[in-house]
C-alpha positions as CSV (number, residue, x, y, z in Angstrom):
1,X,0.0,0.0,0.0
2,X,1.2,3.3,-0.8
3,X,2.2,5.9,2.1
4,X,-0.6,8.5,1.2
5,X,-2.9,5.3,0.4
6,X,-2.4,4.1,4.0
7,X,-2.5,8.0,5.6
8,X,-5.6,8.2,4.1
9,X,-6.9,4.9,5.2
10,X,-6.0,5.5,8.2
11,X,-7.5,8.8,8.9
12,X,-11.0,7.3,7.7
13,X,-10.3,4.4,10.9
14,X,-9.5,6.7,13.0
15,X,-12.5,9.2,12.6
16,X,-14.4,5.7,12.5
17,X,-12.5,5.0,16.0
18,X,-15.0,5.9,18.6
19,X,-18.5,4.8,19.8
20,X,-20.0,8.4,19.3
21,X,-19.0,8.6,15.8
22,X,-20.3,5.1,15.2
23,X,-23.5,6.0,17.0
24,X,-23.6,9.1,14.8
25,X,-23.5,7.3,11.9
26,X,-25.9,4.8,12.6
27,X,-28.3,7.6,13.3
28,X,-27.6,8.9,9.4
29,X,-28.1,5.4,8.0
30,X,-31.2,6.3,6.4
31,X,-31.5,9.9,6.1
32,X,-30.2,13.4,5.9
33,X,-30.5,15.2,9.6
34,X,-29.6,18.7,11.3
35,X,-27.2,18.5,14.2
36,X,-30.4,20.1,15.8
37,X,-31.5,16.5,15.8
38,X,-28.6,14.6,16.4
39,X,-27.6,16.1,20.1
40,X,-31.2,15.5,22.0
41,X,-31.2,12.1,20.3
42,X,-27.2,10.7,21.0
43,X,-27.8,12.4,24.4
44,X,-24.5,14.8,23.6
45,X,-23.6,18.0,24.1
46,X,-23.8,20.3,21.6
47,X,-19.7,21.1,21.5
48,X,-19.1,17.5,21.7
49,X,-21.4,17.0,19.1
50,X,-19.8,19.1,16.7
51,X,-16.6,18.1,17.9
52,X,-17.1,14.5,16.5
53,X,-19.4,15.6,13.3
54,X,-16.1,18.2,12.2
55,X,-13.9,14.9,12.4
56,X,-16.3,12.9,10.3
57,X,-16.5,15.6,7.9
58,X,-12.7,16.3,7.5
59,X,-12.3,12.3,7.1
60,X,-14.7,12.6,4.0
61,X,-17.0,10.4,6.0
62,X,-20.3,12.7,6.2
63,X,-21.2,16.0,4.3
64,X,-23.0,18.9,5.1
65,X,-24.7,21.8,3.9
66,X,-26.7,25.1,5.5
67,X,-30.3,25.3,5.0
68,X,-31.1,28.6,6.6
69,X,-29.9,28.3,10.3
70,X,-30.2,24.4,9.7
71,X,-26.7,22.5,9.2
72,X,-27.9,19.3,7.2
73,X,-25.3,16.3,7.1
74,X,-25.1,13.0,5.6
75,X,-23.0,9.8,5.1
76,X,-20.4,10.8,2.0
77,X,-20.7,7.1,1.2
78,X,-22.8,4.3,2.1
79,X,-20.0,1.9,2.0
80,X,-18.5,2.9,5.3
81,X,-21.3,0.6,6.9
82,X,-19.3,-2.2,5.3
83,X,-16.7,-1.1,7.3
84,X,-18.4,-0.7,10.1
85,X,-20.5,-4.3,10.1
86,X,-17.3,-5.8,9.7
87,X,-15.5,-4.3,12.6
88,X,-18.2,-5.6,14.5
89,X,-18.1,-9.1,12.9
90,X,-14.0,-8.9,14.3
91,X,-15.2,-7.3,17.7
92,X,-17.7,-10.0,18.6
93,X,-15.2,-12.9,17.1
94,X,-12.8,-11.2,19.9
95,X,-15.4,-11.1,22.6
96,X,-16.2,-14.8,21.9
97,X,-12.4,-16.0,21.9
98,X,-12.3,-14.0,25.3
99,X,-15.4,-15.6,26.9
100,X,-13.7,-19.4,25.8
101,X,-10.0,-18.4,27.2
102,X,-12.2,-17.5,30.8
103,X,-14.2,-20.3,30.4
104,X,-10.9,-22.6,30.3
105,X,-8.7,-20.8,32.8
């Protein structure tokens, strides 16, 4: 993989890289929403909030757009769920190696 190819991928992972973001994301799965939405909903602070939604933009990973005083944002690209279902798929294969090596000991 090239160095810039990797950098880049690697910025994507990281923005992916915390449950907030995920849970953001989940929350845009099917439609376009304000951050006016997204705070009462994730239970977050508005700084918070926009701290994580500037991330996900700057990776690439969600647009947005003013409508008015609205700030309207949506997933880029529908194929970071593919990355996401498969980080889970990883996650719970970990979760179920842990629960057998406690189950042994």
């Amino acid at each position: 993989m090239q160095k810039d190819s990797a950098e880049s991928a690697g910025g994507v992972l990281a923005a992916l890289g915390h449950p907030n973001r995920i849970r953001i994301l989940e929350f845009l799965r099917t439609d376009v929403r304000c951050n006016c939405e997204l705070a009462p909903v994730l239970g977050l602070e508005q700084s918070n909030l926009s701290r994580h939604l500037k991330l996900l933009v700057q990776a690439g990973i969600l647009v947005s757009w003013k409508e008015g005083l609205r700030v309207n944002f949506k997933v880029a690209d529908q194929r970071v769920y593919r990355i996401l279902e498969l980080a889970k798929v990883v996650a719970k294969r970990n979760m179920e190696k842990r629960v057998v090596a406690l189950e042994e000991a």
